[in-house]
C-alpha positions in Angstrom: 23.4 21.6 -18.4 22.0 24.9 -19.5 20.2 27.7 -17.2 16.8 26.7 -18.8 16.7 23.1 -18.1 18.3 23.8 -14.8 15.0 25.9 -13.9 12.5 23.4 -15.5 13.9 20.8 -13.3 13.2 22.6 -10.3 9.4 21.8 -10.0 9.7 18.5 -11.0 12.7 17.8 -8.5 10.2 18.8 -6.2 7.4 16.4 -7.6 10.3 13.7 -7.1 10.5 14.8 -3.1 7.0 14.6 -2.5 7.0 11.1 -4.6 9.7 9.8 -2.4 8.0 10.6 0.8 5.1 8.9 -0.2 7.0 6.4 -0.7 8.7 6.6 2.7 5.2 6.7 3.9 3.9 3.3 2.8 7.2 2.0 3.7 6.8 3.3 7.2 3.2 1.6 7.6 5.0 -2.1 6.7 7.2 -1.6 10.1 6.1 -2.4 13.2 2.8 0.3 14.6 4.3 2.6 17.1 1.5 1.9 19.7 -0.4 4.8 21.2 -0.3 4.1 25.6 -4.3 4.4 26.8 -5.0 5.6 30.5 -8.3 5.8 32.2 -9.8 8.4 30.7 -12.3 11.1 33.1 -15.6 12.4 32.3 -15.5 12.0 28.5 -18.3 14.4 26.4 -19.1 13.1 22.6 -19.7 15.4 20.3 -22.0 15.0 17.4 -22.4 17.5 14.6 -25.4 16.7 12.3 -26.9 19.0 9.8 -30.3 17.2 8.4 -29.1 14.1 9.2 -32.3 12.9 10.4 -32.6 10.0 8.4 -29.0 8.3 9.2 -28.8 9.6 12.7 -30.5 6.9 14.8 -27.5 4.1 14.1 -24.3 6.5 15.0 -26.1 7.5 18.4 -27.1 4.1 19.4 -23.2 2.9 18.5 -22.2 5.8 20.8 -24.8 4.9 23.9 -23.1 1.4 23.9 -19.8 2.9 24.7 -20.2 5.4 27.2 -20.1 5.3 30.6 -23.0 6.6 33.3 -20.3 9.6 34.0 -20.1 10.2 30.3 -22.3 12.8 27.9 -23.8 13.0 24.3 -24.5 16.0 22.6 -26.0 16.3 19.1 -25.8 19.8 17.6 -28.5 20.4 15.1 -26.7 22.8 13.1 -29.3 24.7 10.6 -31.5 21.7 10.3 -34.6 21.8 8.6 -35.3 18.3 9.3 -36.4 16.2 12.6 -32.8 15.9 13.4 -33.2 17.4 16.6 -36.3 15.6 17.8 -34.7 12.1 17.1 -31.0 12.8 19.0 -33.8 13.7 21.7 -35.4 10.7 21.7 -32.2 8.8 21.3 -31.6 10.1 24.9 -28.6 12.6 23.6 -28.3 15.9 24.9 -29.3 18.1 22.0 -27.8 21.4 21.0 -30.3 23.4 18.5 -28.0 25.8 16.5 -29.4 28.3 14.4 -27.0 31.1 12.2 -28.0 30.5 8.3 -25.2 32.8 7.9 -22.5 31.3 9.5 -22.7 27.6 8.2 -19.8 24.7 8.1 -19.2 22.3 10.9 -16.4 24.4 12.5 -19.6 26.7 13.5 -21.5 23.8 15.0 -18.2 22.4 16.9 -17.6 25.5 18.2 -20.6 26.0 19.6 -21.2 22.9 21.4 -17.3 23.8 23.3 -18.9 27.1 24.6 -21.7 25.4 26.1 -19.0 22.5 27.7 -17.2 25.5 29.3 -20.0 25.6 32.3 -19.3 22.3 33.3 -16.5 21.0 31.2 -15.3 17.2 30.6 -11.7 15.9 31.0 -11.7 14.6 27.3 -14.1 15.8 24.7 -14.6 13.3 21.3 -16.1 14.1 17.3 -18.2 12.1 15.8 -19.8 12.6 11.9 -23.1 12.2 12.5 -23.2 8.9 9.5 -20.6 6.6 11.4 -20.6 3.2 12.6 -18.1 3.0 15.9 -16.4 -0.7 16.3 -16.7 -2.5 19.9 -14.5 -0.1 21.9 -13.0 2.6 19.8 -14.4 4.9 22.0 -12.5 4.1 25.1 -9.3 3.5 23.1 -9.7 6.8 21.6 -10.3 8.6 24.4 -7.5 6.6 26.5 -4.7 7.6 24.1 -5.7 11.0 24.7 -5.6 10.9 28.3 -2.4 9.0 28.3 -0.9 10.6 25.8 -2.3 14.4 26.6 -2.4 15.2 23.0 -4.9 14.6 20.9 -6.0 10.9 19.5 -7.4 10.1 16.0 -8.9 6.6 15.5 -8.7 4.7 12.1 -11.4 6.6 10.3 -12.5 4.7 7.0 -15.0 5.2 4.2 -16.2 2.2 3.0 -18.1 1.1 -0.9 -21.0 -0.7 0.7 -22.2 -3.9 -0.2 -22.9 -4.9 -3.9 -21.0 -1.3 -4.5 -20.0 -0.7 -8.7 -16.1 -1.6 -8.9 -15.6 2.4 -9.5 -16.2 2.6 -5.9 -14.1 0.2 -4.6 -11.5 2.5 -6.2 -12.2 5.0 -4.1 -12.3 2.8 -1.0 -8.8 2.1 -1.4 -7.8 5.3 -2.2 -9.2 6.7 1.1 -7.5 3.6 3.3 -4.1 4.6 1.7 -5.0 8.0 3.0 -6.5 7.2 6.3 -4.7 4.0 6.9 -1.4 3.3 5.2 0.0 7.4 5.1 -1.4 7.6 8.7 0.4 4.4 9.8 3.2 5.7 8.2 3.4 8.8 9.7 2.9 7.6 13.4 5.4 4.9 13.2 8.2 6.9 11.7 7.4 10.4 13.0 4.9 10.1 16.0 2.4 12.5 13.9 -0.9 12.0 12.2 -3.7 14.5 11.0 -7.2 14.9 11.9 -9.5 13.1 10.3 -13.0 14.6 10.6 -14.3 11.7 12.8 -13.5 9.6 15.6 -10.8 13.0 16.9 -10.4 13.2 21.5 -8.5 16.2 22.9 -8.2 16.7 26.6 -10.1 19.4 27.5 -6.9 21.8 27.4 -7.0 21.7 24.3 -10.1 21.6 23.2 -10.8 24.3 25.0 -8.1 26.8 23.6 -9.5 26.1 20.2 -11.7 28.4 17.6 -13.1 26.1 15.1 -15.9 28.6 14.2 -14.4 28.4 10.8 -16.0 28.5 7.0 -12.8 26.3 6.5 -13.6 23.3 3.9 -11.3 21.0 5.2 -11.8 21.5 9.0 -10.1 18.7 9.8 -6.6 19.6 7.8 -7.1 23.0 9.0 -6.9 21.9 12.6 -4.3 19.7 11.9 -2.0 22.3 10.8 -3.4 24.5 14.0 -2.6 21.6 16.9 0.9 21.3 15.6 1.6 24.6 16.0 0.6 24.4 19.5 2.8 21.5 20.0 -0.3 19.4 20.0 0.3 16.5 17.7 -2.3 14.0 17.4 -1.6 10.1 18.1 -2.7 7.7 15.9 -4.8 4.8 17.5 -5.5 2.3 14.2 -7.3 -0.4 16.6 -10.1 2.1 17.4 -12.3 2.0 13.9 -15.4 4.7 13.0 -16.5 3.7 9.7 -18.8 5.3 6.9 -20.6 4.7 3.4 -19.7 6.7 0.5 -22.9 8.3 -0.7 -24.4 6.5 -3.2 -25.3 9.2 -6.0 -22.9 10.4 -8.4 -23.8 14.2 -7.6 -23.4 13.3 -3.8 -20.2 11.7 -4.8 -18.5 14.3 -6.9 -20.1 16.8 -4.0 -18.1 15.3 -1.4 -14.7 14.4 -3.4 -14.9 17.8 -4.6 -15.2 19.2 -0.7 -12.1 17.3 0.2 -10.2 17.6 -2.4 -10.3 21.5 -3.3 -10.3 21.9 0.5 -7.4 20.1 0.6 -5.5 21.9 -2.1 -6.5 25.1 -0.4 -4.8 24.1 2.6 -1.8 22.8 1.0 -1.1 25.4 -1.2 -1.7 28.3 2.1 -0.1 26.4 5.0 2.3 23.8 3.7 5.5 25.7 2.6 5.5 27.9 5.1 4.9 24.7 7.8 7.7 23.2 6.4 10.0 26.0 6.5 9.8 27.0 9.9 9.9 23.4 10.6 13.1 22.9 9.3 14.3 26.1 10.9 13.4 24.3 14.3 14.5 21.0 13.3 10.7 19.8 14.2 11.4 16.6 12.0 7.6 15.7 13.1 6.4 18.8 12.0 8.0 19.0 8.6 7.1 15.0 7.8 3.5 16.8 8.2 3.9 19.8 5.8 5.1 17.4 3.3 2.3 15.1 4.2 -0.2 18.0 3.5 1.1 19.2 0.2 1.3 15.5 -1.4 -2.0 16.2 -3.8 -5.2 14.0 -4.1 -3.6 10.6 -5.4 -5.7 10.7 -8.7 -4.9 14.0 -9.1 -1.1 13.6 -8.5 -0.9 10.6 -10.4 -1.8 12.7 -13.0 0.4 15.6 -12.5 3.3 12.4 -12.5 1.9 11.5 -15.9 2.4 14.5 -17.3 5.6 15.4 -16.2 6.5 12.5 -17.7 5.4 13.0 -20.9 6.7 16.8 -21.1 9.9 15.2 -20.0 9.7 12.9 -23.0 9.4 16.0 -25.2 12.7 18.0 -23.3 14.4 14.5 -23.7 14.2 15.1 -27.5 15.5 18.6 -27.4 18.4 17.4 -25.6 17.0 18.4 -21.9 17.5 15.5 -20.2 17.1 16.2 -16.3 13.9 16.8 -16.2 13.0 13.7 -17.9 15.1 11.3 -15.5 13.4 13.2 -12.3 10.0 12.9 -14.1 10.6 9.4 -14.9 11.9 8.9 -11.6 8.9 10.4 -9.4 6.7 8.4 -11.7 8.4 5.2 -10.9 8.5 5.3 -7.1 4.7 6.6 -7.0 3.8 3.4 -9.1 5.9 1.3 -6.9 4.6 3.1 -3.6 1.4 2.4 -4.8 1.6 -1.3 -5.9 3.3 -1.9 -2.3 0.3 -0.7 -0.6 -2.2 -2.3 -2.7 -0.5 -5.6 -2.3 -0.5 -5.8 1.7 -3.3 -3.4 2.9 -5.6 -2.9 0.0 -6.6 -6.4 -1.7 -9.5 -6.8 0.2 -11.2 -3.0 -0.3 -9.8 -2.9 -4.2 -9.8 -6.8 -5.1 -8.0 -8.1 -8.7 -11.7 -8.2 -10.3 -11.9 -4.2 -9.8 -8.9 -3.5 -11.4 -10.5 -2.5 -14.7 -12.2 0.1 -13.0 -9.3 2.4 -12.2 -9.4 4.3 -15.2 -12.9 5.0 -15.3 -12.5 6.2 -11.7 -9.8 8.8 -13.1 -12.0 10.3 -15.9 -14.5 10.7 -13.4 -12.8 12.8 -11.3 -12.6 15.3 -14.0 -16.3 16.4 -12.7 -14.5 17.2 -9.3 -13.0 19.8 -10.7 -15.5 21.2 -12.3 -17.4 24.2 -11.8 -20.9 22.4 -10.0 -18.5 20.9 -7.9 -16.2 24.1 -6.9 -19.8 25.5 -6.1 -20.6 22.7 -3.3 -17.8 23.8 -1.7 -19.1 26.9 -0.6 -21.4 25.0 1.8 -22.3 22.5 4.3 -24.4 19.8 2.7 -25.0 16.3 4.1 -23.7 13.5 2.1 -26.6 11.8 0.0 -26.7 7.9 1.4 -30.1 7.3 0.2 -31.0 6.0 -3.2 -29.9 3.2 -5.4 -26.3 2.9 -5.9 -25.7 5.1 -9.5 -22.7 2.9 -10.6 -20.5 6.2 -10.6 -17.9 7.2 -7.9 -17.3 10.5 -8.7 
């Protein structure tokens, strides 16, 4: 084996890593659920970030009512609205928080400052809540018990759902965002007692909550404070009976607004935070803490599956020229990725992706080329509410 193909196999032995713990991630989510203990939670405050989410507010709030306790508060933070966001959380009988900083925008910022107002008379646990969710019939008490039990932080199963009579390209990306939020998740708690944020449906006790500085232009809050909480030897707990649900937005440019948020903000975060995560793990033998890093540097699926496909076919290429290493890791990686995927499909994902939607996978892909784009870099610069209102486009983004 020569020096050169020694050194061209390096990146796609590490494509092959990442591969396999996906893998070991699906595989993880068939075992048994490691189980997160509840306690009686105390005074519990719900947070509710909403930034002109006037129209879809209403529904979330009244979800919320139905599950608290007399002891218990709602808080809505307004955050830059320009809408009657404020004056319906008030008449919804939430506590409401009216934030005003056009210069400092994200929903870090708005976080943040509700925290600094809990400080004068602070709650035992404190709970997030995306302003567009559906709760399920007690999620918030198991949420919020698995954090007082567990004195870490709790994430519920947080899903995004196609909607009724949804184009099949959408029910793509439903099952795409359960293998992220449900099977990888699943995975990780059962095998490493880890999970990441989520955005939604997140309890910390209030020691926690109220060491943190979210007031953060960070894209990908949620991943961002993921990476923070483990440091602080705070790993969240998974608790997959406790479901907040949401609609994907139904326009192609609110689509490919949102994927694009996610996905560059995840990439940011991976490419920053990961290596250096999983380094130091390893140097403290924090097996929880390196199954994360790895975790957070596997790409978007679409966009990994890609990045797979093409080492694959530049391994095809070296094969011919006599380079055959990187072709059998390429090949390799490829292989358990496919398998990985076909595993979860077949016993979490039939009902969100079903046989007939299939056909819709690859126009799913080439859609995600306008993710990348540069419109779509450019909504990440900002906070922008999802667009749920229209007709659906027949496009995912």
């Amino acid at each position: 084996m020569s020096l050169l193909e020694a050194l061209i196999a390096v990146p796609v032995f590490f494509l092959l890593a990442l591969s396999g713990f996906f893998a070991l991630e699906v595989l993880g989510a068939l075992l048994p659920l490691r189980r997160a203990t509840t306690a009686p939670a105390g005074r519990l405050a719900v947070v509710v970030p909403a930034h002109n989410e006037g129209a879809h507010l209403l529904p979330t709030l009244s979800d919320i009512k139905a599950q608290l306790r007399e002891s218990d508060r709602l808080i809505v933070v307004a955050d830059n609205c320009d809408d009657d966001t404020a004056a319906i959380a008030m008449r919804a009988g939430a506590a409401c928080l009216i934030r005003k900083d056009p210069e400092r925008l994200g929903k870090g910022y708005a976080l943040q400052f509700a925290l600094d107002k809990l400080r004068e008379d602070s709650p035992a646990v404190v709970m997030f809540i995306d302003a567009d969710c559906r709760l399920a019939e007690g999620a918030i008490a198991r949420i919020a018990g698995a954090a007082a039990a567990a004195g870490r932080p709790a994430q519920g199963l947080y899903l995004i759902k196609a909607g009724e009579d949804a184009p099949a390209r959408r029910r793509v990306a439903e099952f795409a965002w359960l293998v992220m939020n449900r099977v990888r998740m699943r995975g990780l708690f059962t095998l490493f007692d880890v999970c990441r944020t989520t955005g939604s449906g997140l309890a910390l006790p209030w020691k926690i909550a109220a060491s943190l500085d979210l007031a953060s232009e960070e894209i990908v809050e949620d991943l961002a404070l993921t990476v923070h909480l483990l440091a602080e030897d705070a790993a969240p707990v998974f608790v997959e009976d406790a479901l907040i649900s949401s609609e994907f937005p139904h326009s192609d440019e609110g689509a490919v607004a949102q994927h694009a948020r996610w996905e560059h903000g995840s990439l940011r975060i991976a490419l920053r935070r990961a290596p250096g995560m999983f380094v130091n793990a390893v140097g403290e033998a924090d097996i929880s803490r390196a199954a994360m890093a790895l975790d957070i540097a596997i790409p978007p699926l679409t966009l990994f599956a890609t990045i797979l496909s093409g080492a694959f076919v530049a391994g095809l290429f070296l094969a011919a020229l006599h380079m055959e290493l990187p072709f059998d890791l390429a090949s390799s990686a490829l292989g358990v990725f496919a398998v990985a995927i076909l595993i979860a499909w077949l016993v979490f994902g039939r009902s969100a992706l079903p046989p007939s939607a299939l056909g819709a996978i690859a126009g799913y892909a080439l859609d995600k080329v306008k993710v990348y784009g540069r419109n779509a870099r450019e909504t990440t610069k900002r906070w922008t509410r999802a667009d749920r209102s229209g007709p659906e486009s027949g496009h995912d983004g």
